[in-house]
C-alpha positions in Angstrom: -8.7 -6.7 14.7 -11.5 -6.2 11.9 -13.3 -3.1 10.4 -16.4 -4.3 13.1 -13.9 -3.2 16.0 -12.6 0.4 14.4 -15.7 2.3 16.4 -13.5 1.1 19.5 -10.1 1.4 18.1 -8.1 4.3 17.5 -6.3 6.4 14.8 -3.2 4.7 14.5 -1.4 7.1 11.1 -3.2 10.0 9.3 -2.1 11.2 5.5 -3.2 14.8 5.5 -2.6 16.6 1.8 0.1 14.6 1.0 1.9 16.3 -2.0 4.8 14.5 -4.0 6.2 15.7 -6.7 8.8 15.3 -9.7 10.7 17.6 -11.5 14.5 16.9 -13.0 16.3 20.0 -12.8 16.2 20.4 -16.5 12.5 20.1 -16.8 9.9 23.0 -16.4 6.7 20.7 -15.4 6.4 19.1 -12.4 4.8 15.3 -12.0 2.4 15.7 -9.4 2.3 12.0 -8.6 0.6 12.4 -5.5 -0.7 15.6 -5.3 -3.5 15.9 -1.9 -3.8 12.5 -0.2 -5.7 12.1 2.5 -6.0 8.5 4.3 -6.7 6.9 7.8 -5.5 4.2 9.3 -7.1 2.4 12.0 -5.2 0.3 14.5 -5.1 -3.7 14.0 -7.0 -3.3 10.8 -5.3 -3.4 7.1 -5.7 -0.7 4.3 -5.7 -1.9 1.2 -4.4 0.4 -1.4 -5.6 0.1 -5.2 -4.7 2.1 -8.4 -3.2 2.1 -12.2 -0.2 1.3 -12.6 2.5 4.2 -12.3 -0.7 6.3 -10.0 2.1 6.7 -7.3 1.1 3.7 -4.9 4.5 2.8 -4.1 5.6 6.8 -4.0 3.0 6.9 -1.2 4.9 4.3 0.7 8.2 5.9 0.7 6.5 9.3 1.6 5.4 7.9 4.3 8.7 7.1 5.9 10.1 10.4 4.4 12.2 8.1 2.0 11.3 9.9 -1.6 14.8 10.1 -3.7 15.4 12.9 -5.9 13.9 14.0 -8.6 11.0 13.1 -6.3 10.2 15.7 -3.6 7.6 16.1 -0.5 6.1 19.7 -0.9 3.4 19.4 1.3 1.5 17.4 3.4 1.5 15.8 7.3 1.8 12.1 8.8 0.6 11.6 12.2 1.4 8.9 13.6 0.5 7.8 17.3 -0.1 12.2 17.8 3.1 12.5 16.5 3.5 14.6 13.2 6.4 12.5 11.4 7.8 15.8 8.8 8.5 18.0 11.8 11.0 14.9 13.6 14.7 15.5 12.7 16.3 12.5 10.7 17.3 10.9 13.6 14.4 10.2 15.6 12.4 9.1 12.0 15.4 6.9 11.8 14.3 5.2 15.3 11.2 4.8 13.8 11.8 2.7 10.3 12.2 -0.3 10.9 10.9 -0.5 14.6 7.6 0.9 14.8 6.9 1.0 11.0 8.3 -1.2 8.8 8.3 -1.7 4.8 8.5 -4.4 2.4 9.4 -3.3 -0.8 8.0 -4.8 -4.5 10.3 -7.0 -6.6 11.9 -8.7 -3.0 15.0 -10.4 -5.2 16.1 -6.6 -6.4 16.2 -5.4 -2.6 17.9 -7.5 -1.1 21.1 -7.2 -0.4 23.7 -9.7 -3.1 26.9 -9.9 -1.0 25.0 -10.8 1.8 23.5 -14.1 3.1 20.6 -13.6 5.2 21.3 -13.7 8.7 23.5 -10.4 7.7 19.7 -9.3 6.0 17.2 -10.5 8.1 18.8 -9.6 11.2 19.7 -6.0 10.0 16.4 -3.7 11.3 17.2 -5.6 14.7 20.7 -4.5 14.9 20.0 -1.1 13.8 17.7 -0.6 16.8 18.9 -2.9 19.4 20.9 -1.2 22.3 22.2 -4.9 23.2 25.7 -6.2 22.2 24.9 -9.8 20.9 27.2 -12.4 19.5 27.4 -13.2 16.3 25.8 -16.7 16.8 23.0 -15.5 19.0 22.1 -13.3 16.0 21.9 -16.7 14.2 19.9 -17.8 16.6 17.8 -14.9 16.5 17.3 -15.2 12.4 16.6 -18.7 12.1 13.9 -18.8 15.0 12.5 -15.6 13.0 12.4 -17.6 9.4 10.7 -20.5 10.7 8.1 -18.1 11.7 7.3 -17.1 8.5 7.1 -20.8 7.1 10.5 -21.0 5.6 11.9 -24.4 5.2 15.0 -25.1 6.7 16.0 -22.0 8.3 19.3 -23.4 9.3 20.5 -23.6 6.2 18.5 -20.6 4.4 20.0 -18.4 7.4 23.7 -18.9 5.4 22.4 -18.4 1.5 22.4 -15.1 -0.8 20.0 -13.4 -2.6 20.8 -15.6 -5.5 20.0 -18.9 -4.2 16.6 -18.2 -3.0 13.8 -18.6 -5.2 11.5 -15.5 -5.4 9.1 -16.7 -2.5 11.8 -17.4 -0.5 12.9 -13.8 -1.1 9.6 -12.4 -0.3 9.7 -14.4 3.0 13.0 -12.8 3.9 11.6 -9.8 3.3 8.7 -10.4 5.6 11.1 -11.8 8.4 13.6 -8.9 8.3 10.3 -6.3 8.5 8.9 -8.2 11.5 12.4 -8.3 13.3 11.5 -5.7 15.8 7.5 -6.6 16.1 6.5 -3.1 14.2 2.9 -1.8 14.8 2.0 -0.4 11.8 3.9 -2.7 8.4 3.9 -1.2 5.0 3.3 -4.3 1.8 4.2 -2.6 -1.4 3.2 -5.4 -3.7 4.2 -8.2 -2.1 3.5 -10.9 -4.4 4.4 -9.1 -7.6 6.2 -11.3 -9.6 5.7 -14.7 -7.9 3.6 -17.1 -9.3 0.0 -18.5 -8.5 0.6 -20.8 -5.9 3.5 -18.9 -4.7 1.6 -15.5 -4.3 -1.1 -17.7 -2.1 0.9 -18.8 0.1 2.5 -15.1 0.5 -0.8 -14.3 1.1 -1.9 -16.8 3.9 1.7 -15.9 5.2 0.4 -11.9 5.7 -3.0 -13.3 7.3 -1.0 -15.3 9.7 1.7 -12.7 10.6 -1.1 -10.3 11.1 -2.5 -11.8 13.7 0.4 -13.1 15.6 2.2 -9.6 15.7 -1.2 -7.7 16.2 -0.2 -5.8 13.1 -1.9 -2.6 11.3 -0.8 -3.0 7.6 -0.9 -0.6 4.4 -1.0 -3.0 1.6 -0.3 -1.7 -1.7 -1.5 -4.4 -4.7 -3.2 -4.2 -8.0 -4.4 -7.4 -7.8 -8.0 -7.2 -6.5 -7.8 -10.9 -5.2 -5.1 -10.1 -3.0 -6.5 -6.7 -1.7 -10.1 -9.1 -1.2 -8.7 -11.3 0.7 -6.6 -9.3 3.2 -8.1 -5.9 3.3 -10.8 -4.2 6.0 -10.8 -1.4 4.2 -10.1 -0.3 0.5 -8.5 3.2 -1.2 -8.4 4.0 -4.6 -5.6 5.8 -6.0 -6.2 8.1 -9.5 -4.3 10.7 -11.2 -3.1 11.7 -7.8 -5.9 11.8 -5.7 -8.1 9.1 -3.5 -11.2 8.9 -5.4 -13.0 6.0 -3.0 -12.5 4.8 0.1 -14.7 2.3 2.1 -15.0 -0.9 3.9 -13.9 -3.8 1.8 -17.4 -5.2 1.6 -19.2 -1.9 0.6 -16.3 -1.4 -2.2 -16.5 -4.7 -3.8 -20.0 -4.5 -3.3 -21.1 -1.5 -4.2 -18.3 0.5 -5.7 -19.7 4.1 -6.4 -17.0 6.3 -8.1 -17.2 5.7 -12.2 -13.8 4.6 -11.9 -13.9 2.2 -9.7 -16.9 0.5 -11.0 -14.9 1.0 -14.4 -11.5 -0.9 -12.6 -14.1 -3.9 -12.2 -16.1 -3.6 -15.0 -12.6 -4.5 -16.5 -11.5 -7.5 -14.5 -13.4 -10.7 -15.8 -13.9 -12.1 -12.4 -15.3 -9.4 -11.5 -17.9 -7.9 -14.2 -21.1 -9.3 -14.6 -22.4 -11.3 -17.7 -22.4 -8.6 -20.4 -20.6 -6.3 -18.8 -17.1 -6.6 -19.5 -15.5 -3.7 -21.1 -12.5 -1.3 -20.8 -12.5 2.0 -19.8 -12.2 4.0 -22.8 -9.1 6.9 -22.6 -6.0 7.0 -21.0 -5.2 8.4 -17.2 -4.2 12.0 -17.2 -0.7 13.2 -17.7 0.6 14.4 -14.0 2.0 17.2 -15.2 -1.1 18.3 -16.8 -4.2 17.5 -14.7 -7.9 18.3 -16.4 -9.5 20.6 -15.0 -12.7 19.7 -12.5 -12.8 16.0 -11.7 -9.8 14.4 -13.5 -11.6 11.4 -14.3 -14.4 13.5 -16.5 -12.2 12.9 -19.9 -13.0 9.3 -19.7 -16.5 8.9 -17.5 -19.7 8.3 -19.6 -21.5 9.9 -17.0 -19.3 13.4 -16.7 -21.7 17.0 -17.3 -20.5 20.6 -17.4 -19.9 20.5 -13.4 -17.1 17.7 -13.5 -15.6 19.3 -16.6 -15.3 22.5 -14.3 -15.3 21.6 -10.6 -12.8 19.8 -8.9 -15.1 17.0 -6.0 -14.0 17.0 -2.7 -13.8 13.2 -1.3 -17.0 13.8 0.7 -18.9 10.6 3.0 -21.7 8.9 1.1 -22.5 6.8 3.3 -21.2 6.0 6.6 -17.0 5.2 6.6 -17.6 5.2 2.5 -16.2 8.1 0.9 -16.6 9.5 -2.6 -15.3 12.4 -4.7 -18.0 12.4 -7.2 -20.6 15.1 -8.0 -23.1 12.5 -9.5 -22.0 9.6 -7.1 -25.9 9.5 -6.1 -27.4 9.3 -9.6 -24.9 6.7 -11.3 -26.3 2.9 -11.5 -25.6 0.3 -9.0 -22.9 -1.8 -9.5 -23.3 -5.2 -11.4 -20.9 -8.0 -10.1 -20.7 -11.0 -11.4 -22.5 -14.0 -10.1 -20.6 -17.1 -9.4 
């Protein structure tokens, strides 16, 4: 389903005021890390999720699934998914939801998975976790390898009985991707899914989650700092600073026309991206988190900041239709310049 459909589509998850936070028991400050999200996501479309690194991308996805370790604590915030409100279910029935209706694929795929373990045991696990049937071991087999060659893996037969260590790291990632998709989710959650893999590699990830998205019908939040990957998969596009979302829009209006000085500043900085002439950095360094600036935290480092950002925190207010801005001068800043190819 694509962002032309979302008049006629529902609501499927909304992030309302998400707060995480950090604090060891030994420190005074907190980190606010993600400190007042607010996101929707429609059904059959895919959210593509964009920020520094360290801005808490990946802390959003485990907050999500209520799966922040300490020091890391939710201190406010709701997740409403299909009407329900996820932080008000007890453990169990959240636990009958990972995995089933929302499932997660985690950055760095050779570090989750499992080393004692070939991958029937791994890709099979979200299935046995949820299924009320009593299957044989080799129908699970059976099960596994149909679900590998799914998602293009060579000789599932054989891959079915390897360990984490004999898989190369696309072959990982693939595993990954299986396992998630075990129990046809609704809604999956990509947290960098071709970090670390090569060129070539990371393409074929890529045409992997095209394809999978369509077969399964799948909604997907996908979480990348690469803005070819995010381009290429995306309907719609977030963008993650010092704890807040700062844009959000349809892909095409955000590679288009990015509004928000730090977004035009993200692609300013990308030489695929930038215009002939316009290729620069943007000058600073993000905020600490446990000491946000005053106003609009971005005003430290935006050429075009007055008294009012220095003072006034912006609300993420529409611009335009489905494009949304926190900016007090969103109206007056210059058009984006993209490069021409």
């Amino acid at each position: 389903m694509s962002r032309d459909d979302v008049e006629e589509k529902e609501i499927l998850m909304e992030i309302k005021n998400l707060k995480t936070y950090f604090k060891h028991k030994y420190e005074f400050d907190e980190w606010r890390i993600l400190d007042g999200i607010n996101l929707k996501i429609y059904r059959g479309t895919t959210l593509g999720l964009l920020g520094p690194s360290g801005s808490g991308k990946s802390v959003l996805a485990r907050s999500i699934l209520r799966l922040v370790d300490y020091p890391g604590k939710i201190v406010d915030g709701e997740i409403i998914y299909k009407g329900q409100k996820l932080y008000d279910l007890p453990e169990e029935e959240l636990d009958n939801i990972r995995g089933k209706e929302i499932s997660l694929v985690l950055q760095n795929a050779p570090g989750t998975i499992d080393p004692v373990r070939n991958m029937t045991f791994t890709t099979s696990q979200p299935y046995r976790a949820h299924s009320e049937d009593e299957m044989e071991n080799y129908e699970i087999k059976m099960l596994v390898i149909d679900q590998l060659g799914k998602v293009s893996i060579r000789e599932p037969t054989r891959t079915s009985d390897k360990y984490a260590h004999q898989l190369s790291g696309g072959e990982s990632q693939r595993v990954k991707i299986a396992s998630a998709l075990m129990n046809n989710p609704t809604l999956l959650i990509a947290d960098e899914p071709v970090g670390h893999l090569d060129a070539t590699v990371a393409k074929d990830i890529i045409d992997l989650l095209a394809i999978m998205k369509e077969k399964f019908n799948l909604t997907m939040l996908l979480i990348a700092h690469s803005l070819g990957v995010l381009a290429e998969l995306s309907d719609y596009l977030a963008i993650l600073y010092a704890g807040k979302i700062i844009e959000y829009g349809d892909v095409d209006t955000m590679f288009y026309s990015p509004r928000h000085p730090f977004t035009q500043g993200l692609f300013y900085a990308t030489p695929s991206m930038a215009a002939k002439g316009k290729l620069k950095p943007i000058p600073g360094v993000e905020p600490d988190p446990r000491k946000y600036p005053t106003g609009c935290r971005f005003h430290p480092r935006c050429e075009y900041a007055i008294e009012k950002c220095k003072e006034e925190e912006p609300e993420l207010i529409e611009f335009e239709k489905d494009h949304l801005i926190a900016c007090w001068r969103a109206k007056e800043i210059p058009d984006y310049e993209k490069a021409e190819y």
